[in-house]
Every structure is written in structure tokens, then in C-alpha cells.
N, C-alpha and C positions, 0 to 999 in steps of 0.2 A: 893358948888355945881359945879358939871363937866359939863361944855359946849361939844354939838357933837365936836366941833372945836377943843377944847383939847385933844379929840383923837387922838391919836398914829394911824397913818393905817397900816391893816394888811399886814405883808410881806409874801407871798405866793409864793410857788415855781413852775415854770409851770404846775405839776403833781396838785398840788393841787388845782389851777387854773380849770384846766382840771376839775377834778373829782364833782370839785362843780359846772362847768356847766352841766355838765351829770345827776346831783342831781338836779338841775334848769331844764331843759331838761323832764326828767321822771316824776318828779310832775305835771309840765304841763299837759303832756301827758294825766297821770292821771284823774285831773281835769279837761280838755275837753272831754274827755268819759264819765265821769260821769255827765255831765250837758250840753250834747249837743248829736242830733238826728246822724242815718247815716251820712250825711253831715259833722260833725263835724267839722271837720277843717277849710272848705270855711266859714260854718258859723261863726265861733269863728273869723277867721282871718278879715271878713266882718266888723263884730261888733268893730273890737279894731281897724277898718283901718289902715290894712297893709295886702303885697300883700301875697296869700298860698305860693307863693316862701320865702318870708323871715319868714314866719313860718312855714315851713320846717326847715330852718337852724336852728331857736330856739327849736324846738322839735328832731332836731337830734343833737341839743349839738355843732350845728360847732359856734354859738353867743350867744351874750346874750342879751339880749332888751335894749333899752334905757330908762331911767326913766319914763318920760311921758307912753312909751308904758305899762309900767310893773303896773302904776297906771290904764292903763283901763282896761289890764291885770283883773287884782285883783275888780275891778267894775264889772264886765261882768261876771265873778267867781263867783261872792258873797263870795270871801275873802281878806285878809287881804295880802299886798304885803310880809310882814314877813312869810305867810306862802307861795308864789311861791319858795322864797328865803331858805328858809327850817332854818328860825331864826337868817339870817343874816344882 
């Protein structure tokens, strides 16, 4: 049986870096529209505390969350952090 740790990680090249924060990025987007009022943003950002500026930058693709965040993330959603990540 394969431990996570005996994984190989993945070698990605900036572009692809890029394109899967963009993919990270627009799901979000996604999923805070469909489960959150006008507001959406302050309130989503409220709930996972952290400020609408640093989700701004997660929603426009310039970062990417830190673990913790990406776990209330996906709490607050009502899903699963494999699917913010798009099966990653």
C-alpha cells in the first residue's frame, strides 16, 4: 500500500501553475453565488475569517488559500475541499 508521502509531487510549469489557479479561482466564484445572498462575498469572506481583500485575490486567481483556509472554505460550502480544487 502507497503512503501520501511516497508520492512523487507534481512538477508543473508556471503556465500550468497559473491555469489551475484560475480553475481554483472560478469554482469558488461559482460556489459562493450559488449559496450565498447579494452580499456574497463579505459574507462568505466573514464566515471563513479572512478579510474581502484577500478574497478578492483568491477569486481573481492572483493566490491560492492556505490549507486551514481551503478546509473552512469547503465547511461553509457544504463541500468537499477535492471539489474547490477541481480533484486535486
Amino acid at each position: 500500500m502507497k503512503h501520501f508521502a511516497d508520492k512523487k509531487p507534481v512538477d508543473w510549469t508556471d503556465r500550468q501553475k497559473d491555469q489551475w489557479q484560475q480553475a481554483v479561482a472560478y469554482r469558488l466564484r461559482e460556489m459562493i453565488a450559488d449559496r450565498h445572498g447579494k452580499r456574497k462575498e463579505y459574507r462568505f469572506a466573514k464566515a471563513i475569517g479572512i478579510s474581502q481583500g484577500s478574497l478578492s485575490d483568491l477569486l481573481n486567481g492572483h493566490s491560492m488559500p492556505a490549507a486551514h483556509t481551503l478546509v473552512k472554505m469547503a465547511t461553509v460550502l457544504g463541500v468537499n475541499v477535492s471539489d474547490i480544487l477541481g480533484g486535486y
